[in-house]
Z-matrix of the N, CA and C atoms (Angstrom, degrees):
N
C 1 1.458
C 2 1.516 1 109.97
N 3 1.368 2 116.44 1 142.14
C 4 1.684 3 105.33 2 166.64
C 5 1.288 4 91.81 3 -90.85
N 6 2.097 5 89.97 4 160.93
C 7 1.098 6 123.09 5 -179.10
C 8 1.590 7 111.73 6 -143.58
N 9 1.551 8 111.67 7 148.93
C 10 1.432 9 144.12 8 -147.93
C 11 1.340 10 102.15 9 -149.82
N 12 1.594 11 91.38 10 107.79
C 13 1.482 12 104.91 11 -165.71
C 14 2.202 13 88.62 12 -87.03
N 15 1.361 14 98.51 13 135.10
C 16 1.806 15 120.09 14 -173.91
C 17 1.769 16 88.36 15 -120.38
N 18 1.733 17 122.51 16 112.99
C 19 1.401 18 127.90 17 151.05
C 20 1.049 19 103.62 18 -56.70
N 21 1.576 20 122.31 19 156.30
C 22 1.693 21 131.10 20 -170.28
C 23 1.799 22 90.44 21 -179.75
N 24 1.772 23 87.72 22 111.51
C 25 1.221 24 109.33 23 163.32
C 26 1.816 25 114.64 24 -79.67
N 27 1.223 26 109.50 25 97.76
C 28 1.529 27 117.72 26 165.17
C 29 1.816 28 128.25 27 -57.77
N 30 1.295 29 129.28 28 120.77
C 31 1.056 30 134.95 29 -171.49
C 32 1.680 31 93.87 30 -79.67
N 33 1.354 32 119.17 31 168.31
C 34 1.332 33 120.08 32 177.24
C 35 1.507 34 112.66 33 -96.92
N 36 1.244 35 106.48 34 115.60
C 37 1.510 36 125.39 35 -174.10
C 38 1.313 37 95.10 36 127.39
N 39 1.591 38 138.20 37 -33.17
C 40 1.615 39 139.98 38 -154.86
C 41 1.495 40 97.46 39 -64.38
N 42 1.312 41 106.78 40 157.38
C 43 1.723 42 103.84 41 165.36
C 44 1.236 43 93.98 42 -132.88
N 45 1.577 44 121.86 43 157.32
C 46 1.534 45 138.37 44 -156.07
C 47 1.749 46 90.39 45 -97.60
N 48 1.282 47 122.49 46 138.39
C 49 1.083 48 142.14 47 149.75
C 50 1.494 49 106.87 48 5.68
N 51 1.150 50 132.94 49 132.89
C 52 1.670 51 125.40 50 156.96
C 53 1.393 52 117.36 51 -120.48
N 54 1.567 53 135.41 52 130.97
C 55 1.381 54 114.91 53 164.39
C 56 1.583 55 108.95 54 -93.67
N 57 1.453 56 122.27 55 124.07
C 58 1.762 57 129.17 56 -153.42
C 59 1.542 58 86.09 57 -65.34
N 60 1.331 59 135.84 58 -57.63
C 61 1.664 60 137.19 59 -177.47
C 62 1.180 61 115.02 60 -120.24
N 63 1.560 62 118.30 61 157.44
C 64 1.243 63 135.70 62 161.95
C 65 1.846 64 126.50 63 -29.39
N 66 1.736 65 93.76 64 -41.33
C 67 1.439 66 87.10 65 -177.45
C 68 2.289 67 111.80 66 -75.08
N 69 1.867 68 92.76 67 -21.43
C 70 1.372 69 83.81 68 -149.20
C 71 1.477 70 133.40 69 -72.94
N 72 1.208 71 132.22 70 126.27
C 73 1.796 72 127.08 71 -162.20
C 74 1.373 73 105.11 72 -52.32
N 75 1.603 74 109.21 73 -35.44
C 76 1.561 75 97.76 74 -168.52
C 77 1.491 76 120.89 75 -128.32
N 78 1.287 77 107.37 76 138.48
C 79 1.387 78 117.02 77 -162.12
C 80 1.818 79 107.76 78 -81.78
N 81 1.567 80 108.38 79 143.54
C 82 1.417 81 78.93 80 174.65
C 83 1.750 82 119.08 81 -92.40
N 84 1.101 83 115.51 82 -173.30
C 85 1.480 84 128.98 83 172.67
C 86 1.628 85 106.63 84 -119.03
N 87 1.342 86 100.95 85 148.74
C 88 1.480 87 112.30 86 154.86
C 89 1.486 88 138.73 87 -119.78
N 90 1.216 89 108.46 88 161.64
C 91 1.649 90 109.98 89 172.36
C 92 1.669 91 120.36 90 -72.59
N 93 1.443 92 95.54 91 137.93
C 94 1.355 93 112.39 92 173.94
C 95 1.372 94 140.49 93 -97.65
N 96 1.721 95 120.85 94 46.04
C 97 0.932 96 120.57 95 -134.84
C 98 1.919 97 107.81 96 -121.50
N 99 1.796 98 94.91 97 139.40
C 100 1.709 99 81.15 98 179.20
C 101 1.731 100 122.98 99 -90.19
N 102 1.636 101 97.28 100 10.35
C 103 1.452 102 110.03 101 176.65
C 104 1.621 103 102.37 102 -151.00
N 105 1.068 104 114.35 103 169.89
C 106 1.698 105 125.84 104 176.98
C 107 1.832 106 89.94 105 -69.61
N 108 1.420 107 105.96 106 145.45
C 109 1.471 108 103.45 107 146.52
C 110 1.771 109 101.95 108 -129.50
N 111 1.304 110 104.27 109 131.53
C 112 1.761 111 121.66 110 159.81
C 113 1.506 112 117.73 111 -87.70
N 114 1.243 113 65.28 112 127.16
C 115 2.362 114 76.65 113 -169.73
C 116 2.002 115 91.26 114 -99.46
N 117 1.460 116 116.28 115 130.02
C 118 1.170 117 115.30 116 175.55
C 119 1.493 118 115.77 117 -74.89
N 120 0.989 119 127.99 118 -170.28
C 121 1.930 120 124.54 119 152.90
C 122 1.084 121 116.12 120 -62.47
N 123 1.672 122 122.37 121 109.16
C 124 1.692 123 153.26 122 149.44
C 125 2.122 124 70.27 123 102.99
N 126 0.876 125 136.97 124 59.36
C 127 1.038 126 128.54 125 141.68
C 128 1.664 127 120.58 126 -95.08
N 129 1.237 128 126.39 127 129.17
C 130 1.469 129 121.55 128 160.76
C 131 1.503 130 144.98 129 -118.31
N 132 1.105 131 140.94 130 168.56
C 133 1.731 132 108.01 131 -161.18
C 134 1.906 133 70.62 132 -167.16
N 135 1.471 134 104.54 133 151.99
C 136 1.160 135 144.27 134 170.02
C 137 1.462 136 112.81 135 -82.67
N 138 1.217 137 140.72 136 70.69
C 139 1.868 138 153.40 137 166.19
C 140 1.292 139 106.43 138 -49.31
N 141 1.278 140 125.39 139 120.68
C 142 1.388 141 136.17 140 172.98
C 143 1.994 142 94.32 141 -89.08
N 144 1.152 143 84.90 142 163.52
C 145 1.546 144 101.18 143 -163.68
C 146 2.316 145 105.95 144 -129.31
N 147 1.272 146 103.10 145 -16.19
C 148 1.077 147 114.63 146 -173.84
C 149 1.719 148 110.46 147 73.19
N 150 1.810 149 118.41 148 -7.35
C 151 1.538 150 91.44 149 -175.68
C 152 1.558 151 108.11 150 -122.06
N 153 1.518 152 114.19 151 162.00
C 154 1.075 153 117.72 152 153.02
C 155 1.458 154 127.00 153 -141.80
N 156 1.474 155 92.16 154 163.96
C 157 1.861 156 82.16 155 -152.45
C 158 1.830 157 93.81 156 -122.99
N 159 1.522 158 111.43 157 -175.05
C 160 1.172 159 128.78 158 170.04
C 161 1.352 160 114.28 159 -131.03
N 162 1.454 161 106.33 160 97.50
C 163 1.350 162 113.57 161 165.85
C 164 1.563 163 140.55 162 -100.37
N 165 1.251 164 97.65 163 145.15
C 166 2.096 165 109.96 164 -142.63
C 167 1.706 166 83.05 165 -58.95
N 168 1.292 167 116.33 166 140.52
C 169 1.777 168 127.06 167 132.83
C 170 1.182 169 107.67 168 -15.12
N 171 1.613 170 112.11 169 122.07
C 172 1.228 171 111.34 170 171.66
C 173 1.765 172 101.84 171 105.85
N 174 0.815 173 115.03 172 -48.26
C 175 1.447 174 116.62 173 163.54
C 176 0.871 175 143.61 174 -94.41
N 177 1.887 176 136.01 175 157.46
C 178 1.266 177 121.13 176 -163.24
C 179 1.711 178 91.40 177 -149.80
N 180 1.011 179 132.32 178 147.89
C 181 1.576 180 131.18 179 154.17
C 182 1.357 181 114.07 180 -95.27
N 183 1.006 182 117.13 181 132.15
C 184 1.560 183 143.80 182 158.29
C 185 1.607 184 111.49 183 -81.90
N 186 2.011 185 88.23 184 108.14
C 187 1.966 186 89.53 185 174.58
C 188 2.264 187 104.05 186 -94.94
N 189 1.307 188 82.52 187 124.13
C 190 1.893 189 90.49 188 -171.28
C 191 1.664 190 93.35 189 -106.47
N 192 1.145 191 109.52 190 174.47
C 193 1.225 192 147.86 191 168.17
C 194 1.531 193 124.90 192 -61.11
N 195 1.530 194 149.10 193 132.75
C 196 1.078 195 129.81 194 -177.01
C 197 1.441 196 93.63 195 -93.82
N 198 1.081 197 97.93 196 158.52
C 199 2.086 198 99.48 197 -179.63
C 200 1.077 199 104.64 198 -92.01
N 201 1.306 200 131.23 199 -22.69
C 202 1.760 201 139.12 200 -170.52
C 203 1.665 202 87.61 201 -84.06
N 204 1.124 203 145.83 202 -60.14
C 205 1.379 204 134.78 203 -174.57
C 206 1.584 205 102.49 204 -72.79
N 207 1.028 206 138.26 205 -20.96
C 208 1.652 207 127.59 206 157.38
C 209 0.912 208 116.17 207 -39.58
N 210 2.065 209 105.50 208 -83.30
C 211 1.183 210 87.29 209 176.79
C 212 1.422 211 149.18 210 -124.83
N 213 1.680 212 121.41 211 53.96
C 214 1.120 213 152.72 212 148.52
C 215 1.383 214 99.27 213 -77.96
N 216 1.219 215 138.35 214 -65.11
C 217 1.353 216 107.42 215 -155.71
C 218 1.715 217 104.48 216 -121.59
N 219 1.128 218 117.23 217 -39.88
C 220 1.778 219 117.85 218 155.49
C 221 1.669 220 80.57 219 128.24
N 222 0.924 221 109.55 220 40.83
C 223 1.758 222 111.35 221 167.27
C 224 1.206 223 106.50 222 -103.22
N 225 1.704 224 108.02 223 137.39
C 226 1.512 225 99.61 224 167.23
C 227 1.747 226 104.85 225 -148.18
N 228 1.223 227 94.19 226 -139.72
C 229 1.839 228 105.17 227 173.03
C 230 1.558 229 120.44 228 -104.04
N 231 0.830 230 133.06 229 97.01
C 232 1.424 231 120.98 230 -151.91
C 233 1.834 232 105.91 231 -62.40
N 234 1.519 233 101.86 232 -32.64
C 235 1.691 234 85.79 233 -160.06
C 236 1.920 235 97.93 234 -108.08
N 237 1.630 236 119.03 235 75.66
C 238 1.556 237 120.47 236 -149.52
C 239 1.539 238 92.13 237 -105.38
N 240 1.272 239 103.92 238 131.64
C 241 1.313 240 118.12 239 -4.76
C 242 1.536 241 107.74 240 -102.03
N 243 1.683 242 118.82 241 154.52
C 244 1.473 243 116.64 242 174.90
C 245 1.282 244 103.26 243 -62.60
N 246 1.667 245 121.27 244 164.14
C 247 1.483 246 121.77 245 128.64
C 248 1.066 247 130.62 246 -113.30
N 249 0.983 248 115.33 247 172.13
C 250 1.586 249 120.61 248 -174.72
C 251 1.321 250 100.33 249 -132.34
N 252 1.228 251 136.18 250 113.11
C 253 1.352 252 159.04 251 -179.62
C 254 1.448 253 114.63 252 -71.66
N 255 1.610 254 130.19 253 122.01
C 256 1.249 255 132.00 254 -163.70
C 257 1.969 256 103.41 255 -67.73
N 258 1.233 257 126.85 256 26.96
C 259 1.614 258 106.47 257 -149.22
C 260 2.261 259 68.01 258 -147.57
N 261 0.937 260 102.30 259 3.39
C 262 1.541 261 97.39 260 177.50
C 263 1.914 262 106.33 261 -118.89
N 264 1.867 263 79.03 262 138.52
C 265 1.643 264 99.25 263 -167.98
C 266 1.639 265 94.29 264 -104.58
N 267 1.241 266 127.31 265 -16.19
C 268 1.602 267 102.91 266 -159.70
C 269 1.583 268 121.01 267 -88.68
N 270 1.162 269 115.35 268 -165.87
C 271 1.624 270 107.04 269 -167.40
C 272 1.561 271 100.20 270 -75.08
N 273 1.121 272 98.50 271 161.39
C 274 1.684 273 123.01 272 -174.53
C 275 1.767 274 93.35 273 -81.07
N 276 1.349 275 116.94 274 130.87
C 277 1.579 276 124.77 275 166.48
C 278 1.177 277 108.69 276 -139.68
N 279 1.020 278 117.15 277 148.24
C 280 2.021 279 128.03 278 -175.30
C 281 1.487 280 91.02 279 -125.63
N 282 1.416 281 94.40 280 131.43
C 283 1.790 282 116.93 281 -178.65
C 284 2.040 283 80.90 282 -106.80
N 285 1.304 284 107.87 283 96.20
C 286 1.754 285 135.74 284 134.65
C 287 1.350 286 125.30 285 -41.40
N 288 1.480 287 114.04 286 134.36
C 289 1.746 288 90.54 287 177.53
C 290 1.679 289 87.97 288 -160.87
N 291 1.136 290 89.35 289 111.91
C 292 1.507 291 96.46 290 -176.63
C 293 1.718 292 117.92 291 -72.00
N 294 1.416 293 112.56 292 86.19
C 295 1.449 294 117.99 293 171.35
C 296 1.824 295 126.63 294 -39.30
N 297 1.087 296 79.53 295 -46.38
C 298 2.140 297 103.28 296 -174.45
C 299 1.458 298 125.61 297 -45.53
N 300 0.919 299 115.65 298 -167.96
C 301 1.865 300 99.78 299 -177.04
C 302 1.513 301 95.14 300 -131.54
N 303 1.137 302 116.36 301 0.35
C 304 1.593 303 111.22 302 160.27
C 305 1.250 304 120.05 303 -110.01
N 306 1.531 305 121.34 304 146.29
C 307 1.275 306 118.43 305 162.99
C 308 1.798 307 128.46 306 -41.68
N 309 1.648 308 118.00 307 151.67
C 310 1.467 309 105.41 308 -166.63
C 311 1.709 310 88.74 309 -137.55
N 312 1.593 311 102.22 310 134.64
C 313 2.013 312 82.68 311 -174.35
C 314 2.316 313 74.51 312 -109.31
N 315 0.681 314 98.52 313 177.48
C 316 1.888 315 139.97 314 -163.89
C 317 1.184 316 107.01 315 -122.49
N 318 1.259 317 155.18 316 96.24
C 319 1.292 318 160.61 317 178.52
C 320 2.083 319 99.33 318 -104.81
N 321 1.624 320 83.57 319 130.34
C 322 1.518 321 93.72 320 159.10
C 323 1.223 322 127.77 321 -46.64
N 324 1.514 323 127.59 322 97.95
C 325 1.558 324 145.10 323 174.26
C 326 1.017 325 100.62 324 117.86
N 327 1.540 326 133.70 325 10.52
C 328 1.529 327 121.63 326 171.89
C 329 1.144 328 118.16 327 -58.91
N 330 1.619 329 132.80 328 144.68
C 331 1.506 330 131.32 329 164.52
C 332 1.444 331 103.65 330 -51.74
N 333 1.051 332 134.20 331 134.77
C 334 1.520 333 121.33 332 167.63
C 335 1.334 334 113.99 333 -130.57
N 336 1.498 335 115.81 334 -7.81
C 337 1.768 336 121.23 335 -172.94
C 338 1.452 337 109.98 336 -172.35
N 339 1.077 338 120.23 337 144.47
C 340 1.143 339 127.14 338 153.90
C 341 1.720 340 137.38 339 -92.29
N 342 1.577 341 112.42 340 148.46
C 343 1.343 342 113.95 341 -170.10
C 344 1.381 343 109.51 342 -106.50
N 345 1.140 344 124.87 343 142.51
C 346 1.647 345 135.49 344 -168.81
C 347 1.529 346 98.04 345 -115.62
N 348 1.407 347 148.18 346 134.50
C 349 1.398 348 133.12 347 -164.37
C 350 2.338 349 72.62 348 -123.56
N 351 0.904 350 131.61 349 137.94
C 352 1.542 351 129.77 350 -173.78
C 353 1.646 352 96.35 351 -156.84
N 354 1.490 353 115.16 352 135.64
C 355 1.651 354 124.17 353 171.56
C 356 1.417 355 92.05 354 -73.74
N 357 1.546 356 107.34 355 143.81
C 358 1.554 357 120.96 356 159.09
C 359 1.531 358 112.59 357 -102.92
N 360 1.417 359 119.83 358 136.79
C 361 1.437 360 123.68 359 173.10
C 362 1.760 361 89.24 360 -111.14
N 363 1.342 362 109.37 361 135.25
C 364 1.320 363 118.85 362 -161.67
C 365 2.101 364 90.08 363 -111.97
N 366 1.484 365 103.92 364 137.25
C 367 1.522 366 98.00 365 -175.59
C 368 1.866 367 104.81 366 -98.91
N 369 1.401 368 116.36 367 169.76
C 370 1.291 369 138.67 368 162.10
C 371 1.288 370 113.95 369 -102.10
N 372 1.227 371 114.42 370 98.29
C 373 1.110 372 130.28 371 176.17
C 374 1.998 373 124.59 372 -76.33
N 375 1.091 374 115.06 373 105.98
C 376 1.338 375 125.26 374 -146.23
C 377 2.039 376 103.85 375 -119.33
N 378 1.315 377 94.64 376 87.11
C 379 1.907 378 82.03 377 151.81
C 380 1.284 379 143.04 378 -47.19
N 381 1.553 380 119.47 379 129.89
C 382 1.603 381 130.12 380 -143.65
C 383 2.090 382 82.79 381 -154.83
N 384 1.481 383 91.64 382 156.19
C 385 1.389 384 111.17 383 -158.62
C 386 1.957 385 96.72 384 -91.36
N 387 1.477 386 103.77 385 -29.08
C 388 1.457 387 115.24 386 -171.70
C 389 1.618 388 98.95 387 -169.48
N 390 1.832 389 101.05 388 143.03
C 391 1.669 390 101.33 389 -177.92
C 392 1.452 391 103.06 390 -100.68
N 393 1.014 392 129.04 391 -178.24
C 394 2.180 393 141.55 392 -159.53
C 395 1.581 394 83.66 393 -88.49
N 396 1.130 395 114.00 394 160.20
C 397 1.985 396 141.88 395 168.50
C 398 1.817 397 96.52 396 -76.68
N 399 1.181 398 82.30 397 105.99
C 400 1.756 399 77.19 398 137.28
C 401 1.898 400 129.79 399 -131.78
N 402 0.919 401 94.59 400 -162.38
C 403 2.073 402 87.73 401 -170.86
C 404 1.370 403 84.92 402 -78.58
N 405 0.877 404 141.38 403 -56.00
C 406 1.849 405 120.24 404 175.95
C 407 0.836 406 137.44 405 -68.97
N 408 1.648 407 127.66 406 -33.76
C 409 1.305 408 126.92 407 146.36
C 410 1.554 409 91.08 408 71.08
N 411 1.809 410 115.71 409 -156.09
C 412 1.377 411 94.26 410 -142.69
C 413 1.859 412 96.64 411 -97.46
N 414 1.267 413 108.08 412 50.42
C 415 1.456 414 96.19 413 -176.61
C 416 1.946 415 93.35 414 -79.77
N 417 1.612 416 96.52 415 173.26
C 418 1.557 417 124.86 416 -145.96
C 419 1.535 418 95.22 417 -105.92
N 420 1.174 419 81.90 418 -154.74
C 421 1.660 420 106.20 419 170.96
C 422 1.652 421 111.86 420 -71.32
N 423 1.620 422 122.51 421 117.72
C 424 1.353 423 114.30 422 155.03
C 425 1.916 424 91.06 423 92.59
N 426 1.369 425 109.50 424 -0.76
C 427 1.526 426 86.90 425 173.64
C 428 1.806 427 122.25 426 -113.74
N 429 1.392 428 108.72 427 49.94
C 430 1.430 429 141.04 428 166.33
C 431 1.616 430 91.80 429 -103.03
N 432 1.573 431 136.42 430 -27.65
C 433 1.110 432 121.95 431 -142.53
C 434 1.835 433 139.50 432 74.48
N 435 1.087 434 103.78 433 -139.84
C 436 1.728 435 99.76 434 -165.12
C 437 1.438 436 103.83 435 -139.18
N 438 1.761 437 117.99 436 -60.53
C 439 1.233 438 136.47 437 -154.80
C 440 1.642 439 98.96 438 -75.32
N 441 1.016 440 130.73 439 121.90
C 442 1.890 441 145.62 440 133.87
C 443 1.447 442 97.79 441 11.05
N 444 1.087 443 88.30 442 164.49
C 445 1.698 444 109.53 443 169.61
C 446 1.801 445 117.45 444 4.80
């Protein structure tokens, strides 16, 4: 895999990003917390993480969802995926949103999200009088349908 070394000022108690194996794209993050917070059902709350980093031009991290808190408990990231913009210094926070029908408490050092480190190619956006046909043309949402093949 390449790798892109990101500086990250650690708060005390914070722990730095981990990727659990060799194969995995995304590292997790943890919570930074001086008490538990419990998120109720469709409750959500903003988790400080204690870090922030500096990421090179050209890059952006993607904050995702853990799949084990999906779907065990129906927690996820509410706004998925976040970004985090290379031109931003402040601490890293994950907006949580407890999907599930039970309450979920958050303990200080919990995994709570994962980080995607991904290059951005940024577009030029150009006024045109009319855009080319395609077989879909300007259908919407849901108008490919549902069914396979």
């Amino acid at each position: 895999m390449n790798q892109v070394n990101i500086p990250c000022t650690v708060s005390t108690g914070a722990v730095l990003p981990v990727y659990k194996t060799s194969g995995a794209c995304g590292c997790d993050i943890c919570a930074l917390l001086s008490e538990p917070v419990t998120l109720k059902p469709l409750e959500r709350a903003l988790v400080p993480t204690g870090l922030c980093v500096a990421i090179p031009q050209d890059y952006e991290i993607q904050v995702r969802p853990r799949s084990g808190l999906a779907a065990k408990n129906g927690v996820t990231v509410l706004n998925t995926p976040g970004t985090i913009d290379s031109d931003y210094r402040g601490e890293i926070k994950v907006i949580l949103i407890n999907l599930g029908s039970e309450p979920f408490t958050i303990n200080n050092g919990d995994r709570i999200a994962q980080l995607v480190v991904a290059p951005v190619t940024t577009g030029c956006f150009m006024p045109v009088a009319s855009l080319d046909e395609t077989e879909r043309g300007a259908g919407g949402f849901g108008s490919t349908g549902v069914a396979g093949a």
